[in-house]
PDBQT receptor file of N, H, CA, C and O in Angstrom, charges set to zero:
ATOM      1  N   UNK A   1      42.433  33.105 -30.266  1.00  0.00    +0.000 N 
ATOM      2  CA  UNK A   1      42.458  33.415 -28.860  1.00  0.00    +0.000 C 
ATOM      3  C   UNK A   1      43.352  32.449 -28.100  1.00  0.00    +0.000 C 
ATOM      4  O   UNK A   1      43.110  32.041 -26.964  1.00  0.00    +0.000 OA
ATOM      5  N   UNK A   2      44.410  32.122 -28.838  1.00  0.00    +0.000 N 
ATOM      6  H   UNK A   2      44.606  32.453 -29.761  1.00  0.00    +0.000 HD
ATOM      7  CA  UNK A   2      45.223  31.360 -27.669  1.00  0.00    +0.000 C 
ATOM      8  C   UNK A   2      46.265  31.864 -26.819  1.00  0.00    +0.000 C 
ATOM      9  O   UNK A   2      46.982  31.259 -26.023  1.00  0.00    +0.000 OA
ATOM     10  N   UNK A   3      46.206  33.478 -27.233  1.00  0.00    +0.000 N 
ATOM     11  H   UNK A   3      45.623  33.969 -27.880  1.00  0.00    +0.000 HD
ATOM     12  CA  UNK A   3      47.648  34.520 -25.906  1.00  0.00    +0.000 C 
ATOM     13  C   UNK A   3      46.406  34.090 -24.686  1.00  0.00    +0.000 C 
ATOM     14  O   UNK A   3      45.419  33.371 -24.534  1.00  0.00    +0.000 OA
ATOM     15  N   UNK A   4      47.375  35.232 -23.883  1.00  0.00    +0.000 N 
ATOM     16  H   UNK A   4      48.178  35.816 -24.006  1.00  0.00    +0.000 HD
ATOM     17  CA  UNK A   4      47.468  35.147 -22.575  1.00  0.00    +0.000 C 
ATOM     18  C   UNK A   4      46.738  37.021 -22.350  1.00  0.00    +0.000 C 
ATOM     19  O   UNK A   4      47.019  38.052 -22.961  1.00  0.00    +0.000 OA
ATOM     20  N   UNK A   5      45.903  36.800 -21.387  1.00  0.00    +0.000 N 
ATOM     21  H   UNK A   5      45.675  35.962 -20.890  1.00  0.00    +0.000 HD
ATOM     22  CA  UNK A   5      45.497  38.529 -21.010  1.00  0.00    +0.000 C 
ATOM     23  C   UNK A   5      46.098  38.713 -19.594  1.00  0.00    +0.000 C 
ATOM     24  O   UNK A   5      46.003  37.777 -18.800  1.00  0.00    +0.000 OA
ATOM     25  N   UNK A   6      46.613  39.681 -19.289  1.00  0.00    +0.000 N 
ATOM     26  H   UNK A   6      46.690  40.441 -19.934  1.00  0.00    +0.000 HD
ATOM     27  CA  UNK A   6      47.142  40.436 -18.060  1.00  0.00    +0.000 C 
ATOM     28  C   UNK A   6      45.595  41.077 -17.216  1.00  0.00    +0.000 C 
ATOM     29  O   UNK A   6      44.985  41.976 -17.794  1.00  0.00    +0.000 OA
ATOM     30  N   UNK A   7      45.267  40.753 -16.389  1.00  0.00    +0.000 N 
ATOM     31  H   UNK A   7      45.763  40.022 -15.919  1.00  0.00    +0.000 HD
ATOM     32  CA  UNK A   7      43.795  41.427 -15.586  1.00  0.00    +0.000 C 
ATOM     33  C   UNK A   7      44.210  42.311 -14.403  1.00  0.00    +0.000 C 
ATOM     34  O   UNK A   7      44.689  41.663 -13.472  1.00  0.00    +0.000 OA
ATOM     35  N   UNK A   8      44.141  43.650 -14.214  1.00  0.00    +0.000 N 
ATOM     36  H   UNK A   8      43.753  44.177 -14.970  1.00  0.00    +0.000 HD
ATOM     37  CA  UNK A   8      44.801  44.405 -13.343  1.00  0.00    +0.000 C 
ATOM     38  C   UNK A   8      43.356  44.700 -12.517  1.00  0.00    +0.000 C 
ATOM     39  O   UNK A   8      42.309  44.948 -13.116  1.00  0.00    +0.000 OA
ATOM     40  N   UNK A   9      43.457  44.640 -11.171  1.00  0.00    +0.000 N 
ATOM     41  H   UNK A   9      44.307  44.439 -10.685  1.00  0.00    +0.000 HD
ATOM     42  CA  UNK A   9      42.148  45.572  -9.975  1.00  0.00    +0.000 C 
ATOM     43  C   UNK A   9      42.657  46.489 -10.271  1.00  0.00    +0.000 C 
ATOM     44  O   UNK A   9      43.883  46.448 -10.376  1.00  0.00    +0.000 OA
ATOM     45  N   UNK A  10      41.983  47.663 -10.523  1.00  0.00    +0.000 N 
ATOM     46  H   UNK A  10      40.987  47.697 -10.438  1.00  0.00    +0.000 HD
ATOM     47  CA  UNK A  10      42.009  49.300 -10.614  1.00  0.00    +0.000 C 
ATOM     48  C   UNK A  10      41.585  50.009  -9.636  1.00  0.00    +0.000 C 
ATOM     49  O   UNK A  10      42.209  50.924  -9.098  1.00  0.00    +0.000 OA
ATOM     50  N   UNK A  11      40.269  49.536  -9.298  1.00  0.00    +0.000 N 
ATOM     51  H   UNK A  11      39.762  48.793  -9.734  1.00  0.00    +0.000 HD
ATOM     52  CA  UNK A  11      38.952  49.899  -7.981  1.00  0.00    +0.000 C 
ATOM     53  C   UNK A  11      39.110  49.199  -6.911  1.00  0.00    +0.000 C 
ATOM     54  O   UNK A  11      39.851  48.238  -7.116  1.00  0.00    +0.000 OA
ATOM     55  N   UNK A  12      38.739  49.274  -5.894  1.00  0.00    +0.000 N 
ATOM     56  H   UNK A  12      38.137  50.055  -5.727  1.00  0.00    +0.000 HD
ATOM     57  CA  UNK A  12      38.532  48.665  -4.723  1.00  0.00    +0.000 C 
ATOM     58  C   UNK A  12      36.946  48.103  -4.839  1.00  0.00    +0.000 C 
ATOM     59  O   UNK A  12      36.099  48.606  -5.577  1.00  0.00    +0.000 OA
ATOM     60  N   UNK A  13      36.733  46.953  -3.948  1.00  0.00    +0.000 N 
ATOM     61  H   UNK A  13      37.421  46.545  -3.348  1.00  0.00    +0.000 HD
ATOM     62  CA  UNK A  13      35.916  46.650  -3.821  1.00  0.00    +0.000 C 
ATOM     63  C   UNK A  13      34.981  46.713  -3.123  1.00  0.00    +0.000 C 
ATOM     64  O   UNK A  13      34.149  45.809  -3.037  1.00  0.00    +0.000 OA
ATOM     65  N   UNK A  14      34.918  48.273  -2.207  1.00  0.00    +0.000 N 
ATOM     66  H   UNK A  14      35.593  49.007  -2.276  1.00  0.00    +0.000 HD
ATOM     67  CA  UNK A  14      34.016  48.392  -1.507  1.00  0.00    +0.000 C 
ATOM     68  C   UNK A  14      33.032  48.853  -1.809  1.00  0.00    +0.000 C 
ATOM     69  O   UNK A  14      32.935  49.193  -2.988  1.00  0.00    +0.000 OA
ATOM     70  N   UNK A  15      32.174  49.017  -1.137  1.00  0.00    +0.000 N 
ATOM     71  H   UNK A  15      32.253  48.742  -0.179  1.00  0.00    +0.000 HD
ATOM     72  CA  UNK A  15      30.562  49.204  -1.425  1.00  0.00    +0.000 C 
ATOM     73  C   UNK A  15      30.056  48.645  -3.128  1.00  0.00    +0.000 C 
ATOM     74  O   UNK A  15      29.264  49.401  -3.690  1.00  0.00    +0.000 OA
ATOM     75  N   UNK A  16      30.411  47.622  -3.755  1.00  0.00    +0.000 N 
ATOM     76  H   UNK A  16      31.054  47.008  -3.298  1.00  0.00    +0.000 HD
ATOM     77  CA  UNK A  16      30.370  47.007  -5.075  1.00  0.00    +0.000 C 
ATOM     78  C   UNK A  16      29.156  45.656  -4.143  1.00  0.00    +0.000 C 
ATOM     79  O   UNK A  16      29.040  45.480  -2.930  1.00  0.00    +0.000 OA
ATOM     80  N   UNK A  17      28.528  45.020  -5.153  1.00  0.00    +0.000 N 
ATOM     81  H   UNK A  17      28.622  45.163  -6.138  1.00  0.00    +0.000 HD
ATOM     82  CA  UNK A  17      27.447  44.136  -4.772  1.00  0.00    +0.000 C 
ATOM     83  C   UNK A  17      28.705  42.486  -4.584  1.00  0.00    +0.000 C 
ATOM     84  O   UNK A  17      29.911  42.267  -4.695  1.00  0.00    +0.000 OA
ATOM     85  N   UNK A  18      27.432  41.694  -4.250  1.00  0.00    +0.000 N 
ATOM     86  H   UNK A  18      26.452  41.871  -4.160  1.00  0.00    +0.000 HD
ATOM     87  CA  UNK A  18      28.700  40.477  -4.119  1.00  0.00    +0.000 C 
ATOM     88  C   UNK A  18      28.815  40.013  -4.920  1.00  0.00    +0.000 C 
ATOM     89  O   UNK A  18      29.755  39.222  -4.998  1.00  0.00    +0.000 OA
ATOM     90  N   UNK A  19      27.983  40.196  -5.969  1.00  0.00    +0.000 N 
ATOM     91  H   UNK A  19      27.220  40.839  -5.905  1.00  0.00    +0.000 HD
ATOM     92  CA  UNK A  19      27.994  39.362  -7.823  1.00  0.00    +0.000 C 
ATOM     93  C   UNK A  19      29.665  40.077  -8.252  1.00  0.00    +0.000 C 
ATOM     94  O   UNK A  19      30.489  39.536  -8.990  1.00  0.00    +0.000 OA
ATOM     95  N   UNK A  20      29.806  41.292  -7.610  1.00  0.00    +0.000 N 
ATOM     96  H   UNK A  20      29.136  41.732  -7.011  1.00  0.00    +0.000 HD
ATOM     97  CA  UNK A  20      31.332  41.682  -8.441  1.00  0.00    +0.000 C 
ATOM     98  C   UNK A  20      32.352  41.193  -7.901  1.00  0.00    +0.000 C 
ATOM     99  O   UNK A  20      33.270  40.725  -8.575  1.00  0.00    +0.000 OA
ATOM    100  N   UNK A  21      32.358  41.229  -6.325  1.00  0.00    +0.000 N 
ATOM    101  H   UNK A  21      31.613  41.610  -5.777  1.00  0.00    +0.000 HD
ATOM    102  CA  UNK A  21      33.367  40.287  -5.600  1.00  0.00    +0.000 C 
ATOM    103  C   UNK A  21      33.571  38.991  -6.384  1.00  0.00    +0.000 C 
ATOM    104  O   UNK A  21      34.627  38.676  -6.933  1.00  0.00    +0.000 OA
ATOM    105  N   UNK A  22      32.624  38.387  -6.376  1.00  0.00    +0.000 N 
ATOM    106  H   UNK A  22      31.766  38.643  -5.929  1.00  0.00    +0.000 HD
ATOM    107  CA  UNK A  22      32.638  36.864  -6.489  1.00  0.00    +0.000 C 
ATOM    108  C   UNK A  22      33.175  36.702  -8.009  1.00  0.00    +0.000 C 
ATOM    109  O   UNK A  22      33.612  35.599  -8.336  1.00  0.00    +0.000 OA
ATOM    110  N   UNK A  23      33.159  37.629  -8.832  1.00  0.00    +0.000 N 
ATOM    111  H   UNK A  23      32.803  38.525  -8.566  1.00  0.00    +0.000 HD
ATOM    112  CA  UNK A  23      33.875  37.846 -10.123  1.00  0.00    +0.000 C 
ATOM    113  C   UNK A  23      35.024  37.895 -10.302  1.00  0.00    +0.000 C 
ATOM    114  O   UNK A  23      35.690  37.222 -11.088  1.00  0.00    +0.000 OA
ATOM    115  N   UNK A  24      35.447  38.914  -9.397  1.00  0.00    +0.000 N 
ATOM    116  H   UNK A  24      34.906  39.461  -8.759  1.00  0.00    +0.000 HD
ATOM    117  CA  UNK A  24      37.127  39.556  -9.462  1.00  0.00    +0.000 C 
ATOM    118  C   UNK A  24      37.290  38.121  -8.516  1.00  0.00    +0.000 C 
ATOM    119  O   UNK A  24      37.651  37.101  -9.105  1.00  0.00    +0.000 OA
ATOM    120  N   UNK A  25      37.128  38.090  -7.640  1.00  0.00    +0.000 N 
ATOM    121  H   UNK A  25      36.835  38.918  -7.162  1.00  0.00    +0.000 HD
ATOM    122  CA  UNK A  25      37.734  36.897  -6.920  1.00  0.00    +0.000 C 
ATOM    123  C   UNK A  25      37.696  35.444  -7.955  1.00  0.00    +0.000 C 
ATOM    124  O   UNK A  25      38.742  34.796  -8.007  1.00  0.00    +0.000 OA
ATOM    125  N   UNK A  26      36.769  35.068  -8.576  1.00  0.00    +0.000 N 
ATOM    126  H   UNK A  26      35.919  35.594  -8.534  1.00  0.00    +0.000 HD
ATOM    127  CA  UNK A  26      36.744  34.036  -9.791  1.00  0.00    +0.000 C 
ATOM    128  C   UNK A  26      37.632  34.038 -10.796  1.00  0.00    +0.000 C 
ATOM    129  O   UNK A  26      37.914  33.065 -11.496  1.00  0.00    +0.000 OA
ATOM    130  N   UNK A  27      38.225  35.482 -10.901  1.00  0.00    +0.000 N 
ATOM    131  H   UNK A  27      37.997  36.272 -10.332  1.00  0.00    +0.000 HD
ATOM    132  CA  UNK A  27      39.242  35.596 -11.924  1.00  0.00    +0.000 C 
ATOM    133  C   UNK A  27      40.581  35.682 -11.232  1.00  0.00    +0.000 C 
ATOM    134  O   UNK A  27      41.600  35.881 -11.894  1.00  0.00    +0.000 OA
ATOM    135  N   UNK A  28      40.611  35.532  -9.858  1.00  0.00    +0.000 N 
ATOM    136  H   UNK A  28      39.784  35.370  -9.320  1.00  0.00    +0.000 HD
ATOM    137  CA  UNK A  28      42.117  35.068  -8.723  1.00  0.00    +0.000 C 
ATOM    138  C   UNK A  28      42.464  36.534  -8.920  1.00  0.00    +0.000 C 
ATOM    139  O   UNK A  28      43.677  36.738  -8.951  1.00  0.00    +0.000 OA
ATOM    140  N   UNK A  29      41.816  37.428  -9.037  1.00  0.00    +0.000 N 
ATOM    141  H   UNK A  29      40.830  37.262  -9.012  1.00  0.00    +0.000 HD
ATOM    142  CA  UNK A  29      42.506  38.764  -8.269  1.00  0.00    +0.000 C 
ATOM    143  C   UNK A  29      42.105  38.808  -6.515  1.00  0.00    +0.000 C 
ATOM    144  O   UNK A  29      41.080  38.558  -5.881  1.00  0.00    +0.000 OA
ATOM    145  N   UNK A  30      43.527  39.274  -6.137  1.00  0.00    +0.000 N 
ATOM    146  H   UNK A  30      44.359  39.478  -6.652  1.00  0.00    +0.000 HD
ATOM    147  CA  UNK A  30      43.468  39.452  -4.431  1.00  0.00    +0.000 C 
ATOM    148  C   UNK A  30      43.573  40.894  -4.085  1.00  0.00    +0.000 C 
ATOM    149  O   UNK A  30      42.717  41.426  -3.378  1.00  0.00    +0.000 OA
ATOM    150  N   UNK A  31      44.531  41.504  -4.532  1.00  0.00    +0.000 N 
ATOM    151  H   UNK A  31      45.226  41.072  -5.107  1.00  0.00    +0.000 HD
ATOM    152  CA  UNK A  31      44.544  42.847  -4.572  1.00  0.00    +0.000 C 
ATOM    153  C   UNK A  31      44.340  43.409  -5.189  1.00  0.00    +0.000 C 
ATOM    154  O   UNK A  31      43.680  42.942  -6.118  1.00  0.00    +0.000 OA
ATOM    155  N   UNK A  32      44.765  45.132  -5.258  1.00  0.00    +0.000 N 
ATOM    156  H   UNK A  32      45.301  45.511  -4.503  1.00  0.00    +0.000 HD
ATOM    157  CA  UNK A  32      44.817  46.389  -5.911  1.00  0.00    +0.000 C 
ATOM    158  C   UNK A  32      45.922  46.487  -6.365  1.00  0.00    +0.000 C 
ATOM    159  O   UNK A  32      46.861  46.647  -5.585  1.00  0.00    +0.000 OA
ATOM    160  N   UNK A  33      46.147  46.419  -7.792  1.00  0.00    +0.000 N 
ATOM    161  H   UNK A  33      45.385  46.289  -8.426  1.00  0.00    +0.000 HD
ATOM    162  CA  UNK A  33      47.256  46.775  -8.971  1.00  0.00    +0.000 C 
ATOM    163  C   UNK A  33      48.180  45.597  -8.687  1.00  0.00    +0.000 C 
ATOM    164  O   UNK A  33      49.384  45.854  -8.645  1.00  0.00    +0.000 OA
ATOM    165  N   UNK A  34      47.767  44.278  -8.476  1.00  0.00    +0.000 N 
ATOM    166  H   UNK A  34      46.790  44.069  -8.510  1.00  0.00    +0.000 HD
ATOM    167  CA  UNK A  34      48.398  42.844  -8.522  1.00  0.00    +0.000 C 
ATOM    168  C   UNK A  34      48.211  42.378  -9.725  1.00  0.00    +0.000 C 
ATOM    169  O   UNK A  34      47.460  41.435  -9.475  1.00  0.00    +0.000 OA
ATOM    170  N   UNK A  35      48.402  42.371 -11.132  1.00  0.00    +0.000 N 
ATOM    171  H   UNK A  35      49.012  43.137 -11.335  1.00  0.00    +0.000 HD
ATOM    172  CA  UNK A  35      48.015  41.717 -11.866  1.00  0.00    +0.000 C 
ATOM    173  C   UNK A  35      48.448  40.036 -11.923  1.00  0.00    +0.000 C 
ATOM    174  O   UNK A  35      49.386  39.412 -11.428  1.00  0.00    +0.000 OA
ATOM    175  N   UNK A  36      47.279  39.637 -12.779  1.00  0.00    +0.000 N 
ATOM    176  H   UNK A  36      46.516  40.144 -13.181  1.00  0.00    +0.000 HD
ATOM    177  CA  UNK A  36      47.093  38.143 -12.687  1.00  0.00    +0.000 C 
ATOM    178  C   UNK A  36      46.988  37.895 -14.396  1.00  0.00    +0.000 C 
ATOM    179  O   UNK A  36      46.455  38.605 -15.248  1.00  0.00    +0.000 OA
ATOM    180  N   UNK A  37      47.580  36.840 -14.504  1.00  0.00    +0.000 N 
ATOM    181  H   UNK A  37      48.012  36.263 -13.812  1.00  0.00    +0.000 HD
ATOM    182  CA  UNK A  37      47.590  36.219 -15.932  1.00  0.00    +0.000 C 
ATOM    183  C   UNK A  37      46.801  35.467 -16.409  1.00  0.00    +0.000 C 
ATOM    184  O   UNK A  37      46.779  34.682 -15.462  1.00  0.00    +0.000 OA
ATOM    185  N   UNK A  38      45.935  34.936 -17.300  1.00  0.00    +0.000 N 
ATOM    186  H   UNK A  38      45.953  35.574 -18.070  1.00  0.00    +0.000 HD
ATOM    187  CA  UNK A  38      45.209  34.024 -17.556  1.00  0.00    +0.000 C 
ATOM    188  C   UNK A  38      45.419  33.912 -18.966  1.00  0.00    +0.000 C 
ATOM    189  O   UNK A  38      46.074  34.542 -19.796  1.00  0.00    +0.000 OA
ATOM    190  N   UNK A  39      44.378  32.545 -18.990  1.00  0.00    +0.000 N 
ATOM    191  H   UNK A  39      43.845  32.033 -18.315  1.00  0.00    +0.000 HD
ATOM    192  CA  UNK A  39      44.790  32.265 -20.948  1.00  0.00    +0.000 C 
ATOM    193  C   UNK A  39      43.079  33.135 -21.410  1.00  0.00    +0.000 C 
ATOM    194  O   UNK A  39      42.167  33.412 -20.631  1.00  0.00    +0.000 OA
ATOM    195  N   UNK A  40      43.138  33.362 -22.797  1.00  0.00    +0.000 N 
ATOM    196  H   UNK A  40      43.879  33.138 -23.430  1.00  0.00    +0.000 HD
ATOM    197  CA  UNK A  40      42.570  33.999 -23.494  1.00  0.00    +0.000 C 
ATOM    198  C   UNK A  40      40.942  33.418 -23.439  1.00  0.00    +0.000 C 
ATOM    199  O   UNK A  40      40.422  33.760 -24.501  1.00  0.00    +0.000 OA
ATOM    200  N   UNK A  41      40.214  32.865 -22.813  1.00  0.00    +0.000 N 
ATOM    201  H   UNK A  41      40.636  32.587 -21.950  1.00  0.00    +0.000 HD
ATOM    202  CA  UNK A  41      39.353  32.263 -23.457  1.00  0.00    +0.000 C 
ATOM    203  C   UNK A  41      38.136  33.056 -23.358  1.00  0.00    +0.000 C 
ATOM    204  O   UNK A  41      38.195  34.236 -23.013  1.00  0.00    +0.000 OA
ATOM    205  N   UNK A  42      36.707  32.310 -23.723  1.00  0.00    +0.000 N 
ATOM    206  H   UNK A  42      36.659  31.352 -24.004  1.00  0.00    +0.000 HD
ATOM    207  CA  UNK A  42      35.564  33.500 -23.779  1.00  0.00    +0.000 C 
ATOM    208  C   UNK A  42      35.197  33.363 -22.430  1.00  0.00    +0.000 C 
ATOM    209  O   UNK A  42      34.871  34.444 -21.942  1.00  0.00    +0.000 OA
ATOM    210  N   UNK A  43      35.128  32.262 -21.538  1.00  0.00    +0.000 N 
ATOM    211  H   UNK A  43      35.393  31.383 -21.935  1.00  0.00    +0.000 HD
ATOM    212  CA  UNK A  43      34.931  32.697 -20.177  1.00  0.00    +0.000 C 
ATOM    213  C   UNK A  43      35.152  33.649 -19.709  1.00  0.00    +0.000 C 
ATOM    214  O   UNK A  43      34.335  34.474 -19.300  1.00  0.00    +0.000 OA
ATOM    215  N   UNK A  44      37.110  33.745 -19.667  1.00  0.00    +0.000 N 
ATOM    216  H   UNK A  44      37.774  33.075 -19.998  1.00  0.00    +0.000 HD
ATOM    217  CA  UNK A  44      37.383  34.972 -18.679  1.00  0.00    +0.000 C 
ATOM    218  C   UNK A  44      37.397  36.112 -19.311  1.00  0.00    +0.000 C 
ATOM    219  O   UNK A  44      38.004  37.021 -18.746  1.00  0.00    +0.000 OA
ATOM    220  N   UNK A  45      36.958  36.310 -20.213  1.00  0.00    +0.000 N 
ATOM    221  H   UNK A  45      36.465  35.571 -20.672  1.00  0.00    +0.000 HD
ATOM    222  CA  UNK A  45      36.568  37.023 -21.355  1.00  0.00    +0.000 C 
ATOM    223  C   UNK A  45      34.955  37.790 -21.075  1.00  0.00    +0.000 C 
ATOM    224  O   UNK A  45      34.677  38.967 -21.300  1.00  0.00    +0.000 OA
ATOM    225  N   UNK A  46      34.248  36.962 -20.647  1.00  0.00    +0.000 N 
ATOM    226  H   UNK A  46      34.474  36.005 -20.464  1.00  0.00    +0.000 HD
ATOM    227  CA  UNK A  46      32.646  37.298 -20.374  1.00  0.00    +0.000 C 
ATOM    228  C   UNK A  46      33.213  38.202 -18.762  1.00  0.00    +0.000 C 
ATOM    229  O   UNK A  46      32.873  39.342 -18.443  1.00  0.00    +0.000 OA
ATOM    230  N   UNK A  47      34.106  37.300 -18.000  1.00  0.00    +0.000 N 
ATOM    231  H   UNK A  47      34.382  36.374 -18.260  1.00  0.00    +0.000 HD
ATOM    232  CA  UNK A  47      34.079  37.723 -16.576  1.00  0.00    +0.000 C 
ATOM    233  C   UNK A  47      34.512  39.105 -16.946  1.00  0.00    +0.000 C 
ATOM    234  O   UNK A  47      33.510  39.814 -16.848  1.00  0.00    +0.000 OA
ATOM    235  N   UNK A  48      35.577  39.845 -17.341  1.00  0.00    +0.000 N 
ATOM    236  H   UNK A  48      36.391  39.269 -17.421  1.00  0.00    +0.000 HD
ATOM    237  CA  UNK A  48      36.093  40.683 -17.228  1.00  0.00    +0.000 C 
ATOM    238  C   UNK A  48      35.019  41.950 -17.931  1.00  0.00    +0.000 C 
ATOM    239  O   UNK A  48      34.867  43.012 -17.327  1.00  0.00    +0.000 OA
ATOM    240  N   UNK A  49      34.511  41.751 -18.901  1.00  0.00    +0.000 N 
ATOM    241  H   UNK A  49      34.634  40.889 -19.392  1.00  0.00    +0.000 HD
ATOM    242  CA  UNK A  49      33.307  42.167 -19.567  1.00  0.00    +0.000 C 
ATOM    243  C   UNK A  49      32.361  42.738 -18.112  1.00  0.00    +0.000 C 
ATOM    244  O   UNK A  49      31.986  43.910 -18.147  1.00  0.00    +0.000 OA
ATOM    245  N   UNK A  50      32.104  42.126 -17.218  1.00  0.00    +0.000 N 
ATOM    246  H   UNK A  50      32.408  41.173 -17.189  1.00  0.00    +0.000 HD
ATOM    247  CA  UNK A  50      30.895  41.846 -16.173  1.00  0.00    +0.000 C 
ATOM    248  C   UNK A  50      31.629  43.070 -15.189  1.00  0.00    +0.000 C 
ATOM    249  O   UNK A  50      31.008  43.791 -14.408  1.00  0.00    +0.000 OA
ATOM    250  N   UNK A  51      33.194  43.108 -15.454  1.00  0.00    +0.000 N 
ATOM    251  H   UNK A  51      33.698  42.522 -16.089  1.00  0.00    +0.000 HD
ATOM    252  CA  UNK A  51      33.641  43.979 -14.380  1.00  0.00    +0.000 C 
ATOM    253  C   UNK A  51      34.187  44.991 -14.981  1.00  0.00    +0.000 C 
ATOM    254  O   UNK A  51      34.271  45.806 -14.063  1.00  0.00    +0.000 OA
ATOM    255  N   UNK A  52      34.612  45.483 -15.905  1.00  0.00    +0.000 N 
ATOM    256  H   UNK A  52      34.543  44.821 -16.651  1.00  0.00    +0.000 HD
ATOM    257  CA  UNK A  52      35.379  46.108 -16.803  1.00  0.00    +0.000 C 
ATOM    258  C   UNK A  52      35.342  47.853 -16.290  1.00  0.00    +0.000 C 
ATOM    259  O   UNK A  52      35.887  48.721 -16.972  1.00  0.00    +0.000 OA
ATOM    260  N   UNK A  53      34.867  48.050 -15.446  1.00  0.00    +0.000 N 
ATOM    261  H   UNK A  53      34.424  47.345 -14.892  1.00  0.00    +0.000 HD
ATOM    262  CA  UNK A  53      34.796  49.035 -14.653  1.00  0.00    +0.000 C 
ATOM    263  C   UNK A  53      35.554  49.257 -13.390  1.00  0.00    +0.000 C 
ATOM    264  O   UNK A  53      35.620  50.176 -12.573  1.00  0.00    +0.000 OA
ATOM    265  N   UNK A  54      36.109  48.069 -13.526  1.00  0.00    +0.000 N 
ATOM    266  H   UNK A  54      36.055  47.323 -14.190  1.00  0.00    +0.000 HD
ATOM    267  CA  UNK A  54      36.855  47.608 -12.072  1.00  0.00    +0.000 C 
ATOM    268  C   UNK A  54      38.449  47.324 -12.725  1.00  0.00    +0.000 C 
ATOM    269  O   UNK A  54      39.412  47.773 -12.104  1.00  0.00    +0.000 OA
ATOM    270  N   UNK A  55      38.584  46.828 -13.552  1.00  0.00    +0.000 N 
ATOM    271  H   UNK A  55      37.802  46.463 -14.056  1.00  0.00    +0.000 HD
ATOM    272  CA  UNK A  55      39.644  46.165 -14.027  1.00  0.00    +0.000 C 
ATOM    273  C   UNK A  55      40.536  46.978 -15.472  1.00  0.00    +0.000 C 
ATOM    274  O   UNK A  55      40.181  47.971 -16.107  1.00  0.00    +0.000 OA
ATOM    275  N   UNK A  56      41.341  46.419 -15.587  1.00  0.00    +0.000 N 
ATOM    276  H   UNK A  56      41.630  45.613 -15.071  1.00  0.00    +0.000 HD
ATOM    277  CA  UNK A  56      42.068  46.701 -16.853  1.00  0.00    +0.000 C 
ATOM    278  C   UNK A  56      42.669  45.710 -17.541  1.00  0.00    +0.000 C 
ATOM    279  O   UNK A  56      43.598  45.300 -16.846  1.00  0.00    +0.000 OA
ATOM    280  N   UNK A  57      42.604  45.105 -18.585  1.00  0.00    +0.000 N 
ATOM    281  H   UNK A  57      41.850  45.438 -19.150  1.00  0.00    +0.000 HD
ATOM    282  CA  UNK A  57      42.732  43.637 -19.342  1.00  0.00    +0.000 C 
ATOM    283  C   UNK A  57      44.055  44.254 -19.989  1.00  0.00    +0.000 C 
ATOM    284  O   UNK A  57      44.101  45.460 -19.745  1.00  0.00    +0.000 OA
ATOM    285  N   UNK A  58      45.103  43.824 -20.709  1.00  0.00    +0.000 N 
ATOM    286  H   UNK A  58      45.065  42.844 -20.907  1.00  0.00    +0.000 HD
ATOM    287  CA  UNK A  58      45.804  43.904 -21.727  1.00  0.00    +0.000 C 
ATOM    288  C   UNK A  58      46.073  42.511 -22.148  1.00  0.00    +0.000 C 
ATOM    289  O   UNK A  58      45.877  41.562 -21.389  1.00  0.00    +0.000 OA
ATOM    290  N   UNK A  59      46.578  42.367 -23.508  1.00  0.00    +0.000 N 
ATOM    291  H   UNK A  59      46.737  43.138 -24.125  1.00  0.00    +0.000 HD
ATOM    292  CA  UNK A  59      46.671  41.350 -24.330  1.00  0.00    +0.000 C 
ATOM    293  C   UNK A  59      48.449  40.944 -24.046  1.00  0.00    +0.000 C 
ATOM    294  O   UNK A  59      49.286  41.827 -24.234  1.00  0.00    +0.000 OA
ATOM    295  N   UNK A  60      48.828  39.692 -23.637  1.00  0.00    +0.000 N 
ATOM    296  H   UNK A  60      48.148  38.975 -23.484  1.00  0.00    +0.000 HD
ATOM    297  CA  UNK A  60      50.080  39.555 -23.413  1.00  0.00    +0.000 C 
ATOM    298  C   UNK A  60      50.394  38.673 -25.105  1.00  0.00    +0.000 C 
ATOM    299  O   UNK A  60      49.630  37.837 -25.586  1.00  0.00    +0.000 OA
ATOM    300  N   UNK A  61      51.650  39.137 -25.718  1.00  0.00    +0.000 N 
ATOM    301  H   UNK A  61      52.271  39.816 -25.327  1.00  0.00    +0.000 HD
ATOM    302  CA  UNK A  61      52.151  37.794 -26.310  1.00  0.00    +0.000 C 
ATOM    303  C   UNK A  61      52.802  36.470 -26.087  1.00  0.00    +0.000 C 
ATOM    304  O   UNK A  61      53.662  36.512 -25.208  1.00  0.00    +0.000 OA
ATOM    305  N   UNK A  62      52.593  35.123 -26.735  1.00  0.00    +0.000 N 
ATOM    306  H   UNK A  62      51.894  35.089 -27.449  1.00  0.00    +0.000 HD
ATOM    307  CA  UNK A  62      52.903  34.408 -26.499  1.00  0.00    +0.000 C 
ATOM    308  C   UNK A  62      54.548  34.418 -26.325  1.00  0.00    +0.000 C 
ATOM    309  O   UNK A  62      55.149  34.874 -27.298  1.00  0.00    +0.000 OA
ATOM    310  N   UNK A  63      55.521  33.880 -24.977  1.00  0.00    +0.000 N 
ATOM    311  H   UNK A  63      55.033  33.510 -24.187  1.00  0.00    +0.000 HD
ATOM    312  CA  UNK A  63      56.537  33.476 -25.290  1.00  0.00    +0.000 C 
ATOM    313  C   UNK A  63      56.988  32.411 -25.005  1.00  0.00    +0.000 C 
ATOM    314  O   UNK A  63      56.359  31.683 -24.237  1.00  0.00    +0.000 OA
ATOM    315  N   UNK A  64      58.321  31.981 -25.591  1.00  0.00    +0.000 N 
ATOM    316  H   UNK A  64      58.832  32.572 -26.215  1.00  0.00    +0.000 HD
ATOM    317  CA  UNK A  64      58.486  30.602 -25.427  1.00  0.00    +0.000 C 
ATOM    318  C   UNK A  64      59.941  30.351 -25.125  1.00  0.00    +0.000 C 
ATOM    319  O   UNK A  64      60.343  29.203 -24.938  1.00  0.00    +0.000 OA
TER     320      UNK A  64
């Protein structure tokens, strides 16, 4: 697990509880179809899991 995942907002966040806000916002999404990069780990891994109804993950490769 050392790539990088791409985390896309799909959904809006309205009428969603604040446990999901405070998720997508924990994982530095601001908007709708902004994707955000992060490294692979099981944290943001659990987060996206918690929202995965909201979001769309893809697996980036490493470049250098």
């Amino acid at each position: 697990m050392s790539g990088k995942l791409r985390i896309t907002l799909l959904r809006g966040l309205s009428g969603r509880t604040a446990y999901h806000r405070k998720v997508v916002r924990g994982l530095g999404i601001t908007r709708l179809n902004r994707p955000v990069v992060r490294l692979d780990t099981p944290e943001i891994r659990g987060m996206v899991e918690k929202v995965k109804f909201l979001v769309r993950m893809e697996e980036v490769g490493e470049t250098s």
